[in-house]
C-alpha positions as CSV (number, residue, x, y, z in Angstrom):
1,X,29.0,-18.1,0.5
2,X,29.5,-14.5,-0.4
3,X,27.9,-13.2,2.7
4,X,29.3,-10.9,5.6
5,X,28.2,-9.7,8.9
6,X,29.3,-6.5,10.3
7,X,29.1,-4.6,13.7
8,X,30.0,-1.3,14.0
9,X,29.9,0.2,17.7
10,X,31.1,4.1,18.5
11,X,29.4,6.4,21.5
12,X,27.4,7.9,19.1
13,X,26.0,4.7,17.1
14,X,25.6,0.8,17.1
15,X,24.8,-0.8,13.7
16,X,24.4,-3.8,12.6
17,X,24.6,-4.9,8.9
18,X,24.2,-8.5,7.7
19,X,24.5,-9.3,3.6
20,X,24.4,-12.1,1.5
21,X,25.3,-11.0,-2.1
22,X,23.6,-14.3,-3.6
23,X,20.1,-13.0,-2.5
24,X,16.8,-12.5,-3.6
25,X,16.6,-8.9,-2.7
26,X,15.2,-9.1,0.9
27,X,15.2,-6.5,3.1
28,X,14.9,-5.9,7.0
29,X,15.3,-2.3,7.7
30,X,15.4,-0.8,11.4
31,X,17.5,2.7,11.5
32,X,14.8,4.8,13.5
33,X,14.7,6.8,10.2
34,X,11.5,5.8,8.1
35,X,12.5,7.9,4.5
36,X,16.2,6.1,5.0
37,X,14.8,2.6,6.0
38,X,12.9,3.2,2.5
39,X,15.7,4.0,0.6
40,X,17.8,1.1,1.8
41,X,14.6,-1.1,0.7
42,X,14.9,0.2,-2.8
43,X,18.8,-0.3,-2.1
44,X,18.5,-4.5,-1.5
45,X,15.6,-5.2,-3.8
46,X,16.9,-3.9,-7.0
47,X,20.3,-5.4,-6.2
48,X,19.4,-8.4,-5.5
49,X,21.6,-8.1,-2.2
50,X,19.7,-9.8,0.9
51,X,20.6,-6.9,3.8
52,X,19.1,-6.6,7.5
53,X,20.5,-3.6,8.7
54,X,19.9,-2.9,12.6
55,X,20.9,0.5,14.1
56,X,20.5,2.6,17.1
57,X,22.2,6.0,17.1
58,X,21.8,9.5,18.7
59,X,18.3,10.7,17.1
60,X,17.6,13.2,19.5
61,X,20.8,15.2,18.2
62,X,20.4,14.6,14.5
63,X,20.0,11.8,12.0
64,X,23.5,12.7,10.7
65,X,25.8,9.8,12.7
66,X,23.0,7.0,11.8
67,X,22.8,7.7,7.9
68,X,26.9,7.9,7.7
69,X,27.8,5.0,10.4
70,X,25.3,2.4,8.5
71,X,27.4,3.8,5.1
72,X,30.4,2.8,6.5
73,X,29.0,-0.1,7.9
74,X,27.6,-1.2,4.7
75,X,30.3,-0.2,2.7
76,X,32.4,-2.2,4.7
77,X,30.0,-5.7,4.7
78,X,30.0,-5.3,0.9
79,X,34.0,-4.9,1.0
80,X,34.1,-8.4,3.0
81,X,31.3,-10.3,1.2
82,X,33.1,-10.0,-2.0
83,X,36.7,-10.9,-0.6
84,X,39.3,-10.7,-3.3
85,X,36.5,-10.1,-6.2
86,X,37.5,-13.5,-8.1
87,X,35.1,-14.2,-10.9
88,X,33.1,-11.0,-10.6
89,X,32.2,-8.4,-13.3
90,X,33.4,-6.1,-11.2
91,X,31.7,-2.9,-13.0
92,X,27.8,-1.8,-13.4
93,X,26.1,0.9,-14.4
94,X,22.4,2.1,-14.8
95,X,20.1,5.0,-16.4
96,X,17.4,5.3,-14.0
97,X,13.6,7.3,-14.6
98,X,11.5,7.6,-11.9
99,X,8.3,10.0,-13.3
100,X,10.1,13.8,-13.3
101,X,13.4,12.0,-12.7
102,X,16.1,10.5,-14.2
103,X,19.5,9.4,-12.4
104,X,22.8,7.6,-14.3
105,X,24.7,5.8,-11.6
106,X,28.1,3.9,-12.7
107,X,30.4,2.1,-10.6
108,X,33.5,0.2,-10.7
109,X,34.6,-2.4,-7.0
110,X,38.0,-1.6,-7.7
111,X,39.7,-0.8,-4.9
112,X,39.8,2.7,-5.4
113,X,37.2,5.0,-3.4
114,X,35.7,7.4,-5.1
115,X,32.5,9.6,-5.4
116,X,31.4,11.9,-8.4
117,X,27.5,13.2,-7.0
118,X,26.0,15.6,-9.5
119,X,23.2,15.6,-7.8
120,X,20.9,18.5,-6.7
121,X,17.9,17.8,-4.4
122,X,15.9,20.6,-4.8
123,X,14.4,20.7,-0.9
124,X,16.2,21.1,2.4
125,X,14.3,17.9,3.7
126,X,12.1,15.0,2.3
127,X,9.2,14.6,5.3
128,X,11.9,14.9,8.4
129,X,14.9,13.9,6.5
130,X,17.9,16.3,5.7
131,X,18.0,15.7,2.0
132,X,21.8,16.1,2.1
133,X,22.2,13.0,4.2
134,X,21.5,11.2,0.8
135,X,25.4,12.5,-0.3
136,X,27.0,12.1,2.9
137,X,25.7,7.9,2.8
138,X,27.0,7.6,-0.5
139,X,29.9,9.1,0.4
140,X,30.4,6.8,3.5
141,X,29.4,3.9,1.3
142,X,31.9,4.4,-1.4
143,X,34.5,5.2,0.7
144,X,34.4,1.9,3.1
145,X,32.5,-0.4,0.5
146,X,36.5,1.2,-1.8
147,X,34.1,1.4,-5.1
148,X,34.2,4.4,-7.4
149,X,30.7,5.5,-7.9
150,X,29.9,8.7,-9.9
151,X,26.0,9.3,-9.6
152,X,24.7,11.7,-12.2
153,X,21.3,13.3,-12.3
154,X,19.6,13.7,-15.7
155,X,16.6,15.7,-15.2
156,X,14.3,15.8,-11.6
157,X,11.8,18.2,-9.6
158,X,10.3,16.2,-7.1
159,X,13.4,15.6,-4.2
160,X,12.2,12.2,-3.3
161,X,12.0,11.0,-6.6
162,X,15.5,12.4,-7.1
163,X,16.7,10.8,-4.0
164,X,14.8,6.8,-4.8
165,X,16.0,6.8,-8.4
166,X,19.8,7.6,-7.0
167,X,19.4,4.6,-4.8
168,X,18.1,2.4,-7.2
169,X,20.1,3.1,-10.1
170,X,22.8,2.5,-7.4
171,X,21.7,-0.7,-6.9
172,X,21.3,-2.2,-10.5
173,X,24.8,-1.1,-11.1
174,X,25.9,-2.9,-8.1
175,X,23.8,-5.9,-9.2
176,X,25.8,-6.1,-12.1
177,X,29.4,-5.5,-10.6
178,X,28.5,-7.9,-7.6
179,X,27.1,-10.8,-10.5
180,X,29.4,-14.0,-11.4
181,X,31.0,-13.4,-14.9
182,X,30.7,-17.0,-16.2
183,X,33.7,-16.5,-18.6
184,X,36.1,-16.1,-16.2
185,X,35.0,-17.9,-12.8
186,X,38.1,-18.4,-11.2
187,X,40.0,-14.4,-12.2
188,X,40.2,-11.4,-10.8
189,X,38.9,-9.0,-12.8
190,X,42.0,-6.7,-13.8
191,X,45.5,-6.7,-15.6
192,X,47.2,-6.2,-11.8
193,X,45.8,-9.8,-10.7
194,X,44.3,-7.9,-7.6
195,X,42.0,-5.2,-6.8
């Protein structure tokens, strides 16, 4: 089972992340933050990833600590789900349109943090939420999740269709680097023999 439950606990935050990589794409979202529980919808559906995500952090300071603690979080439930990557495809990638906008995310689970995110939202805030909260999960996924992501956008006006077709583009790249290669089951997939 290529599942993983994580708690992460700090004065500012508690969250609670459970995945199960061999999903369906369900999704049970409770941050307190109703644009970000949306986006980590789109996030689980088109990956295919079942995720509940539970948090409860310091809203009346800022959404800041919420958004990047259920990153690292995440990042960190992916990390332990796929366990030594054996008999994965280990990369993904995905051109994206959503109407005005059109995001490339490409991704690689090896190892290596790293984020490349040209992106420009081109709002301070979508509704209540500090657009560049979008970077700073990212960033905090990435990092903890070790995957090198570079997110790209294309063309956009609107910031929340920026911000939705990051997220899912995200996601069918990570459905593909997160799939069973069927031609090698049992390797890891690189030259070093670990990632």
């Amino acid at each position: 089972m290529r599942t993983a439950k994580i708690l992460r606990k700090t004065s500012e935050t508690e969250i609670e992340v459970e995945i199960d990589l061999d999903g369906t794409g369900r999704y049970d979202m409770n941050t307190g933050i109703g644009f970000f529980d949306h986006m980590l919808d789109q996030l689980a559906r088109h990956s295919l990833i079942d995720i509940t995500i539970r948090a409860k952090g310091d809203l009346h300071i800022d959404d800041h600590h919420t958004v990047e603690d259920t990153g690292i979080a995440l990042g960190q439930a992916l990390a332990a789900a796929l366990g030594d990557k054996r008999g994965i495809r280990r990369y993904g990638a995905c051109h994206l349109p959503m109407d005005d906008a059109q995001l490339r995310a490409v991704l690689d689970l090896s190892g290596r943090p790293f984020l490349i995110w040209n992106v420009t939202l081109p709002t301070d805030k979508i509704g209540q939420f500090d657009c560049e909260l979008v970077r700073e999960f990212f960033q905090a996924f990435s990092t903890h999740g070790a995957i090198t992501l570079h997110v790209d956008q294309l063309h956009g006006l609107n910031s929340h269709h920026i911000a939705e077709a990051a997220f899912k583009a995200v996601a069918q790249a990570l459905r593909q680097a997160v799939e069973a290669d069927p031609r090698q089951a049992d390797a890891i997939p690189s030259t070093k023999g670990a990632l």
